[in-house]
PyMOL Python script that loads the backbone (N, CA, C, O; Angstrom):
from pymol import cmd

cmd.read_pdbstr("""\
ATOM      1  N   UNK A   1       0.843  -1.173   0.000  1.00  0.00           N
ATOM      2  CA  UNK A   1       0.000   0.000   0.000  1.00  0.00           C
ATOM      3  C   UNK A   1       0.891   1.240   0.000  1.00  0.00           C
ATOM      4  O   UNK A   1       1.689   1.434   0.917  1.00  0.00           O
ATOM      5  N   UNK A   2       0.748   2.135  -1.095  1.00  0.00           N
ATOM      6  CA  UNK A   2       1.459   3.770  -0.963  1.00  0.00           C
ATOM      7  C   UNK A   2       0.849   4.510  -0.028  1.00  0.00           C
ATOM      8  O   UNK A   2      -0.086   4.238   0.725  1.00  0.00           O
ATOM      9  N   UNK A   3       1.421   5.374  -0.153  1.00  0.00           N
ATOM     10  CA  UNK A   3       1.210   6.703   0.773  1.00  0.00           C
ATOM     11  C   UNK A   3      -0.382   7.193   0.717  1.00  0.00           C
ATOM     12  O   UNK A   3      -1.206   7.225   1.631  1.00  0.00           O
ATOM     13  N   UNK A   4      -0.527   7.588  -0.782  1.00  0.00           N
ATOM     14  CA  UNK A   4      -2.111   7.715  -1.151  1.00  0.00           C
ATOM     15  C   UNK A   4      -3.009   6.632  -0.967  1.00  0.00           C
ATOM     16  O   UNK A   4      -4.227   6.795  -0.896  1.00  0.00           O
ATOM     17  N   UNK A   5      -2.632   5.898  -0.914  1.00  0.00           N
ATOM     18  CA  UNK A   5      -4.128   4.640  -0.832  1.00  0.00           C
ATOM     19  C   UNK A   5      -4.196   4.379   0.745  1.00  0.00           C
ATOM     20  O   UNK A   5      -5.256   3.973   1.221  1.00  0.00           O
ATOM     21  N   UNK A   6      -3.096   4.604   1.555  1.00  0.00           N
ATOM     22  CA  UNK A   6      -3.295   4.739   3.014  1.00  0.00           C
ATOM     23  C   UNK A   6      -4.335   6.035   3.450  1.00  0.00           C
ATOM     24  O   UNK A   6      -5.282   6.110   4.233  1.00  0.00           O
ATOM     25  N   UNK A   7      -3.781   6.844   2.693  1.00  0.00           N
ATOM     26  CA  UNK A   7      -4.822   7.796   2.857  1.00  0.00           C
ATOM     27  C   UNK A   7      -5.874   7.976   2.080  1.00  0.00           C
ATOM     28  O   UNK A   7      -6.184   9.115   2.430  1.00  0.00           O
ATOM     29  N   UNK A   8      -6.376   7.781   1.559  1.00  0.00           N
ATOM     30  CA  UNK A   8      -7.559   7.385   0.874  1.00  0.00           C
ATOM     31  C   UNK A   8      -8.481   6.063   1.347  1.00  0.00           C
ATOM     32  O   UNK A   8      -9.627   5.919   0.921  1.00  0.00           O
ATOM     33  N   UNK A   9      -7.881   5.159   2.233  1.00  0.00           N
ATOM     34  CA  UNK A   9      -8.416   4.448   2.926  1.00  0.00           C
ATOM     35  C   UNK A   9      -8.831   5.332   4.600  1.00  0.00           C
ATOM     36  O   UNK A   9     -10.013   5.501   4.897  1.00  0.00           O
ATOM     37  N   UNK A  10      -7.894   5.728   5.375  1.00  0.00           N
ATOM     38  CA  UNK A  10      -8.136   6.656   6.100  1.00  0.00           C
ATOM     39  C   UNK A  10      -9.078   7.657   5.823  1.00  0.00           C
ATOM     40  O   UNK A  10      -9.864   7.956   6.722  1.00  0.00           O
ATOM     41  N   UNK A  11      -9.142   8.239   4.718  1.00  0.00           N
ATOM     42  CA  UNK A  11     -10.119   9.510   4.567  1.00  0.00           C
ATOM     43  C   UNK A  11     -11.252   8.943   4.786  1.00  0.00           C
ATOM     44  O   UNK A  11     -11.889   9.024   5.836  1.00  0.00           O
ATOM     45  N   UNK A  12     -11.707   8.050   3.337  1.00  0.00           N
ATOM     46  CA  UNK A  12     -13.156   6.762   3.606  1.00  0.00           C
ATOM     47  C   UNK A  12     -13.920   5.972   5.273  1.00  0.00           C
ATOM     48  O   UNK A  12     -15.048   5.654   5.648  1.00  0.00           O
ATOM     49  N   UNK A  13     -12.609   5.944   5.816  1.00  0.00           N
ATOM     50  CA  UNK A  13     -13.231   5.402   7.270  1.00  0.00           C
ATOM     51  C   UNK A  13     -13.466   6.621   8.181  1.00  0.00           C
ATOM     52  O   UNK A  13     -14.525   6.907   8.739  1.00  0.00           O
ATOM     53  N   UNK A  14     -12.587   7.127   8.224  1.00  0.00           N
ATOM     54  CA  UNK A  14     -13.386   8.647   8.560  1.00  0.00           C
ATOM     55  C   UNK A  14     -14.323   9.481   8.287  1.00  0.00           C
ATOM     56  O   UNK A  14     -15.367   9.761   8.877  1.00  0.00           O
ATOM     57  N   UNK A  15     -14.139   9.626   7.915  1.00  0.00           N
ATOM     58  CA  UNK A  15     -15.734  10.080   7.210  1.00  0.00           C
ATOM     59  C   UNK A  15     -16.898   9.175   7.544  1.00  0.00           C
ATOM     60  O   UNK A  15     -17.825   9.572   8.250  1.00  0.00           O
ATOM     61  N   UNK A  16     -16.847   7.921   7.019  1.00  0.00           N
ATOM     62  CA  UNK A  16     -17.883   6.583   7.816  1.00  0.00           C
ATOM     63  C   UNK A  16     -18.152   7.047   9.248  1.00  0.00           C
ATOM     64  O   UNK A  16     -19.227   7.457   9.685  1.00  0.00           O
ATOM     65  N   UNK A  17     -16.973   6.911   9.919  1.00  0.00           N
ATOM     66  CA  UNK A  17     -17.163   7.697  11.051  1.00  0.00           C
ATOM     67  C   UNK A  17     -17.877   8.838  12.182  1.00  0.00           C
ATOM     68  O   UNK A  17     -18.368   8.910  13.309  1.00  0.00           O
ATOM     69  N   UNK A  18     -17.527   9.664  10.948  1.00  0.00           N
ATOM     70  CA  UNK A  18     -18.671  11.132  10.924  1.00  0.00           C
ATOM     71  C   UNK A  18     -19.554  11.093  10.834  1.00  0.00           C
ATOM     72  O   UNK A  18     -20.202  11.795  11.610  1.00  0.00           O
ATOM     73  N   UNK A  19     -20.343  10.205   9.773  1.00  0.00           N
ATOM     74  CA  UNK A  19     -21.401  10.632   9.253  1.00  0.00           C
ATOM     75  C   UNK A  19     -22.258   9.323  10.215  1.00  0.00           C
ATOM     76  O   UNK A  19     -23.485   9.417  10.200  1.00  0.00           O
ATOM     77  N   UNK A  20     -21.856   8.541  10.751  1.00  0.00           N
ATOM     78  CA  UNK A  20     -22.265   7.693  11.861  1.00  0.00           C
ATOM     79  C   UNK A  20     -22.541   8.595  13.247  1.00  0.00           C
ATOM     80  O   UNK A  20     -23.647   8.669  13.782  1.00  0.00           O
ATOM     81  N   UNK A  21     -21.501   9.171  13.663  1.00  0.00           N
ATOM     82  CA  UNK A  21     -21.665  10.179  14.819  1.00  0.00           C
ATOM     83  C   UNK A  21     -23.047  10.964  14.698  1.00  0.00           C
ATOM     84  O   UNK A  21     -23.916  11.011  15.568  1.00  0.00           O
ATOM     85  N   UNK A  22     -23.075  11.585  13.417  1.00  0.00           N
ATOM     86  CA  UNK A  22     -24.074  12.280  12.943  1.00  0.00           C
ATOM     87  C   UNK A  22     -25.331  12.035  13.020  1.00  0.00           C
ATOM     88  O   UNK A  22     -26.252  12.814  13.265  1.00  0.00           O
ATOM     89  N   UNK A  23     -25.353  10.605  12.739  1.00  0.00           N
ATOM     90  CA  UNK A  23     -27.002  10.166  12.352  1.00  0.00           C
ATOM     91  C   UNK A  23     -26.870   9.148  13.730  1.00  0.00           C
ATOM     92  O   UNK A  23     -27.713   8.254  13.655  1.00  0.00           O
ATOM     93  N   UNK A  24     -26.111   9.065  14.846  1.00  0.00           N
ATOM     94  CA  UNK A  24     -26.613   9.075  16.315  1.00  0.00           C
ATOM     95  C   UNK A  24     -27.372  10.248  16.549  1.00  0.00           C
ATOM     96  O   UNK A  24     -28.574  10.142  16.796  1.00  0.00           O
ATOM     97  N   UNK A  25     -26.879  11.230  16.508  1.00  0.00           N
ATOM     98  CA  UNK A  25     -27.114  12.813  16.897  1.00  0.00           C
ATOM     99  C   UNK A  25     -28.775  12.571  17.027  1.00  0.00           C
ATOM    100  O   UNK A  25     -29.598  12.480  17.938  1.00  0.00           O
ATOM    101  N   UNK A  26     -28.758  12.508  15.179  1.00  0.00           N
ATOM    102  CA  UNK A  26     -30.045  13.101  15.036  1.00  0.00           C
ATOM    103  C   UNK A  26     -31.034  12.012  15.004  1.00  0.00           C
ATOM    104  O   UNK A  26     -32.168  12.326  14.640  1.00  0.00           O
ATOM    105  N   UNK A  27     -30.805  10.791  15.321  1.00  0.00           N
ATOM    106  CA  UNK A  27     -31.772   9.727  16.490  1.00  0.00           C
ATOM    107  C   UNK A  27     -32.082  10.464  17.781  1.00  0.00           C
ATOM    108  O   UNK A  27     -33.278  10.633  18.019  1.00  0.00           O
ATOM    109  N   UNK A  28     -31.295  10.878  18.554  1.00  0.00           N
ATOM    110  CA  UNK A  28     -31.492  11.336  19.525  1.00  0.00           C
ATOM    111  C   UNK A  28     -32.615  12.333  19.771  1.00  0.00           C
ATOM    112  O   UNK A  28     -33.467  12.331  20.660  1.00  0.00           O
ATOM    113  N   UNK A  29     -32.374  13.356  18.574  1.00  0.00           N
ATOM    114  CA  UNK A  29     -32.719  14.553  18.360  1.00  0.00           C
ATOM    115  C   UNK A  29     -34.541  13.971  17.612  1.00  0.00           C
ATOM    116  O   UNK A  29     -35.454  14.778  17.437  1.00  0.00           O
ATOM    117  N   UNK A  30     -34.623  12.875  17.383  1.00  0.00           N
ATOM    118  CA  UNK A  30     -35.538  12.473  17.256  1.00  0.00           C
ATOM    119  C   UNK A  30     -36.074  12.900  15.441  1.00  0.00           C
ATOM    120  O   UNK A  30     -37.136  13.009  14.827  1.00  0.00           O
ATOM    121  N   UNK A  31     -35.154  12.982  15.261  1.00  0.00           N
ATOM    122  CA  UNK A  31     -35.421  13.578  13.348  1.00  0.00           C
ATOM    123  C   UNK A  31     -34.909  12.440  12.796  1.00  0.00           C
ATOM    124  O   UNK A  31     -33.752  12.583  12.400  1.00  0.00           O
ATOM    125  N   UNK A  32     -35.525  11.035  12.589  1.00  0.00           N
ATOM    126  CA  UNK A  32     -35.604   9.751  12.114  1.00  0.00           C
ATOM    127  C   UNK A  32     -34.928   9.897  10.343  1.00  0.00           C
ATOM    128  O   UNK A  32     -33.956   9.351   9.822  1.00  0.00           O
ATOM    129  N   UNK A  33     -35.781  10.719   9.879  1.00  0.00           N
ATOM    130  CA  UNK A  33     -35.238  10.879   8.513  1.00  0.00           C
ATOM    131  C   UNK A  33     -33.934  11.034   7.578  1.00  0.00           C
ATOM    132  O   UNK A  33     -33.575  10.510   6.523  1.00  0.00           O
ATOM    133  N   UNK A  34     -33.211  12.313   8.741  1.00  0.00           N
ATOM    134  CA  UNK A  34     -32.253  13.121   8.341  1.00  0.00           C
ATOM    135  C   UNK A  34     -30.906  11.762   8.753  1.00  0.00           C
ATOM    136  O   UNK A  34     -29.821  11.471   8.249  1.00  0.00           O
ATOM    137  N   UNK A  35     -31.815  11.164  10.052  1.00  0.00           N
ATOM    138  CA  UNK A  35     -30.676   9.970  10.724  1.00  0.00           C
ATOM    139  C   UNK A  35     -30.278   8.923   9.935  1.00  0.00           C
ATOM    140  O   UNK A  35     -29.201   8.330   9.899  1.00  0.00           O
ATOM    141  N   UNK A  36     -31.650   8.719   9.080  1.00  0.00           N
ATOM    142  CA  UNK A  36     -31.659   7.452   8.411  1.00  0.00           C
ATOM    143  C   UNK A  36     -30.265   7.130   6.882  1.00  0.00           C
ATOM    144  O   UNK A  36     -29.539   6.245   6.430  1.00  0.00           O
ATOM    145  N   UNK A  37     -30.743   8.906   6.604  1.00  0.00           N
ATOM    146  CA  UNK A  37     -29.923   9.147   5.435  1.00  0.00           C
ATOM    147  C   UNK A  37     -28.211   9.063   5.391  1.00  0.00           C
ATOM    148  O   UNK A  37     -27.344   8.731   4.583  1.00  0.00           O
ATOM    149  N   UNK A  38     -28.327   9.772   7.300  1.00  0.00           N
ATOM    150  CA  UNK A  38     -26.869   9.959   7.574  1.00  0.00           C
ATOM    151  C   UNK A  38     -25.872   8.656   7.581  1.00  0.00           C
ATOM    152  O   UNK A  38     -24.802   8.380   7.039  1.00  0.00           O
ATOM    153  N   UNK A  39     -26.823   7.964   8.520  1.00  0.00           N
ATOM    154  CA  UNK A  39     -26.692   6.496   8.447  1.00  0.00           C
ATOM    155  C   UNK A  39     -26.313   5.450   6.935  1.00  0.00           C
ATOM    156  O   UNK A  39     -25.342   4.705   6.805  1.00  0.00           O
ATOM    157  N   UNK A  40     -27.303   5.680   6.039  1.00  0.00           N
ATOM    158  CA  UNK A  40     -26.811   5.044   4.868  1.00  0.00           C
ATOM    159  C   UNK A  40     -25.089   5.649   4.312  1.00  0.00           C
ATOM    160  O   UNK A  40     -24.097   5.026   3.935  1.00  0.00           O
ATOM    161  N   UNK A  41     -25.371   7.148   4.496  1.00  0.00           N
ATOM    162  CA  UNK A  41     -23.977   7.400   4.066  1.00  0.00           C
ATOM    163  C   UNK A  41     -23.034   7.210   4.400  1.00  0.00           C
ATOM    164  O   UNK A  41     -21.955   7.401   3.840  1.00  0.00           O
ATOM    165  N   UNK A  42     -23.368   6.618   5.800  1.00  0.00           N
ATOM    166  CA  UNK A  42     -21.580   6.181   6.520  1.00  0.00           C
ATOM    167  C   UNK A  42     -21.479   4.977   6.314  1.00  0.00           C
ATOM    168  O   UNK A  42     -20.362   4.461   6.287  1.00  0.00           O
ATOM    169  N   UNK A  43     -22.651   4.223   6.113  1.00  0.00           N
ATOM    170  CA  UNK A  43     -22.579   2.660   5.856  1.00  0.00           C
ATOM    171  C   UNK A  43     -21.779   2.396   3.891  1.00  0.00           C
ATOM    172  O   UNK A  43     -21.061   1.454   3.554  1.00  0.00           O
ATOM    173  N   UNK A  44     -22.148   3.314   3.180  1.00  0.00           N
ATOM    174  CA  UNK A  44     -21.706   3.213   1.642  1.00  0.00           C
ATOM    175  C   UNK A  44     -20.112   3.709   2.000  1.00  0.00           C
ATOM    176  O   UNK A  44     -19.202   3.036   1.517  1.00  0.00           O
ATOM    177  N   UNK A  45     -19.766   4.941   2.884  1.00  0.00           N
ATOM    178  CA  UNK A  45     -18.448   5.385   3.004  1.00  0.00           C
ATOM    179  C   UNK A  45     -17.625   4.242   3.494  1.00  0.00           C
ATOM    180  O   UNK A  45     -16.420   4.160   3.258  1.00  0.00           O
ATOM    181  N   UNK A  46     -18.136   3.571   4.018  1.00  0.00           N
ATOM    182  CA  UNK A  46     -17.523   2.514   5.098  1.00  0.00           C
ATOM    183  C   UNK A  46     -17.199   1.359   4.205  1.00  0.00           C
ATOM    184  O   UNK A  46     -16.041   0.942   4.199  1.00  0.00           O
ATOM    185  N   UNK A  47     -18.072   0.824   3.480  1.00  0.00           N
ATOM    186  CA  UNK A  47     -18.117  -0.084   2.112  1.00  0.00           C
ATOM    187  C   UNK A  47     -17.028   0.262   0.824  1.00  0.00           C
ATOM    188  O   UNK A  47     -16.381  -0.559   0.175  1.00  0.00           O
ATOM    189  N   UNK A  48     -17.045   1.623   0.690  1.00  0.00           N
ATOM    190  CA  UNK A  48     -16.252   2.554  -0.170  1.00  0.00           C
ATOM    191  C   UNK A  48     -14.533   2.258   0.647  1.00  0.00           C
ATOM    192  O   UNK A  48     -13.574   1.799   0.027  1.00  0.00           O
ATOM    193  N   UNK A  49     -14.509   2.642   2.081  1.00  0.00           N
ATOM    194  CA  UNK A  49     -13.179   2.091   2.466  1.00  0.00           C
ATOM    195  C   UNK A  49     -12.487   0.454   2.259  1.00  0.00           C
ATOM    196  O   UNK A  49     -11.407  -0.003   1.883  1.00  0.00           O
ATOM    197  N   UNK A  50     -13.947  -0.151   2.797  1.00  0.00           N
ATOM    198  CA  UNK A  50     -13.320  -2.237   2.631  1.00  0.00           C
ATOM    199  C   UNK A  50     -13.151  -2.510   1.505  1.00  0.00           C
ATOM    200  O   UNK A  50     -12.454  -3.497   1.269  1.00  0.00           O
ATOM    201  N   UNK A  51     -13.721  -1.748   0.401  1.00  0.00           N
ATOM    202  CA  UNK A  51     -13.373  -2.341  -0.951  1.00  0.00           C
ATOM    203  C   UNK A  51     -12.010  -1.771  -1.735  1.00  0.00           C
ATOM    204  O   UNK A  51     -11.556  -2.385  -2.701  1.00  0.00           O
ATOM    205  N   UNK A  52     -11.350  -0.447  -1.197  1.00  0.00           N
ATOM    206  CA  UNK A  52     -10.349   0.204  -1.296  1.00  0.00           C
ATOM    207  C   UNK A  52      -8.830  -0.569  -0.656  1.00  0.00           C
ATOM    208  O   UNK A  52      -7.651  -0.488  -0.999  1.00  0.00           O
ATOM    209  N   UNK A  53      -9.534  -1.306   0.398  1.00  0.00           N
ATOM    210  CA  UNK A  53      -8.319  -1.866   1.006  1.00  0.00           C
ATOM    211  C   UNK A  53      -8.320  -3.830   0.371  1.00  0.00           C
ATOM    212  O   UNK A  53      -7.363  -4.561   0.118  1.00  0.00           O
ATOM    213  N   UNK A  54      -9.491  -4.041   0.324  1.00  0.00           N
ATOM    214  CA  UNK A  54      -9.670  -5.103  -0.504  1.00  0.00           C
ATOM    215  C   UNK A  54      -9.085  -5.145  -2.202  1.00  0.00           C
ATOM    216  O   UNK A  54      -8.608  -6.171  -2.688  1.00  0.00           O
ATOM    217  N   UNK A  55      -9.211  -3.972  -2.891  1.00  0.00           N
ATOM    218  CA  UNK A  55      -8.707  -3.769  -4.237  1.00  0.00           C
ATOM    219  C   UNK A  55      -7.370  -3.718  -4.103  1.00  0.00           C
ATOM    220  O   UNK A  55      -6.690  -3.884  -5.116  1.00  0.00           O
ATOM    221  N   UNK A  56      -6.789  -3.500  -2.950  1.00  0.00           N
ATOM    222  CA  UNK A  56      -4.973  -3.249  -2.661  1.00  0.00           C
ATOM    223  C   UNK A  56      -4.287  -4.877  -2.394  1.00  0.00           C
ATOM    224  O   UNK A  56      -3.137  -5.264  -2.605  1.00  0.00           O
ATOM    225  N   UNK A  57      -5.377  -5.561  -1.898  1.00  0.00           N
ATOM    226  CA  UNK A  57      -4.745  -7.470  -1.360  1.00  0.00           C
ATOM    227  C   UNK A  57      -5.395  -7.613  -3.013  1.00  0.00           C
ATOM    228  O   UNK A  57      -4.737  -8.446  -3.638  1.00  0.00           O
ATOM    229  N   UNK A  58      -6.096  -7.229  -3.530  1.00  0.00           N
ATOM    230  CA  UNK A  58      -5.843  -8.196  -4.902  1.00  0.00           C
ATOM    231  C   UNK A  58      -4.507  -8.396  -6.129  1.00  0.00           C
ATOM    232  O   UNK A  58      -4.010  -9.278  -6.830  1.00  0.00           O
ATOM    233  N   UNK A  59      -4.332  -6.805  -5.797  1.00  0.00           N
ATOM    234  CA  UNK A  59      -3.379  -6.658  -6.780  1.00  0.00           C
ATOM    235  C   UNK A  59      -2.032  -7.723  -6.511  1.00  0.00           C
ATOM    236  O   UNK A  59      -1.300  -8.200  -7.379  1.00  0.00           O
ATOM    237  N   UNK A  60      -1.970  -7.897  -5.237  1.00  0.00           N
ATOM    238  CA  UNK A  60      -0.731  -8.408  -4.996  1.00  0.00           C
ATOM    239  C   UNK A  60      -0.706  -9.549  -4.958  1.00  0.00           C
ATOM    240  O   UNK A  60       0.355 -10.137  -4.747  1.00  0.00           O
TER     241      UNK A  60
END
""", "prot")
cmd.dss("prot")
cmd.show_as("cartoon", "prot")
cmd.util.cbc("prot")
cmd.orient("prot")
């Protein structure tokens, strides 16, 4: 793995991250909708990272 695909894997799980924090928030906050959405997006960001680090064990 280079320099960029470490970080580009890092960026992807972070972000997953965030946008997870986020759509706790707004469960809390009781706005189901905005949570639901936030939620999908950290779940695709998160998918977007395993397949980034998965495309790096194939090559090799």
């Amino acid at each position: 793995m280079n320099k960029n695909d470490k970080i580009n894997f890092w960026s992807f799980l972070v972000a997953s991250i965030c946008f997870y924090i986020i759509a706790v928030t707004k469960f809390i906050d009781k706005d189901t909708h905005t949570a639901v959405v936030f939620f999908c997006l950290g779940s695709a960001f998160l998918c977007l990272s395993a397949t980034h680090l998965n495309k790096n064990k194939k090559e090799k």
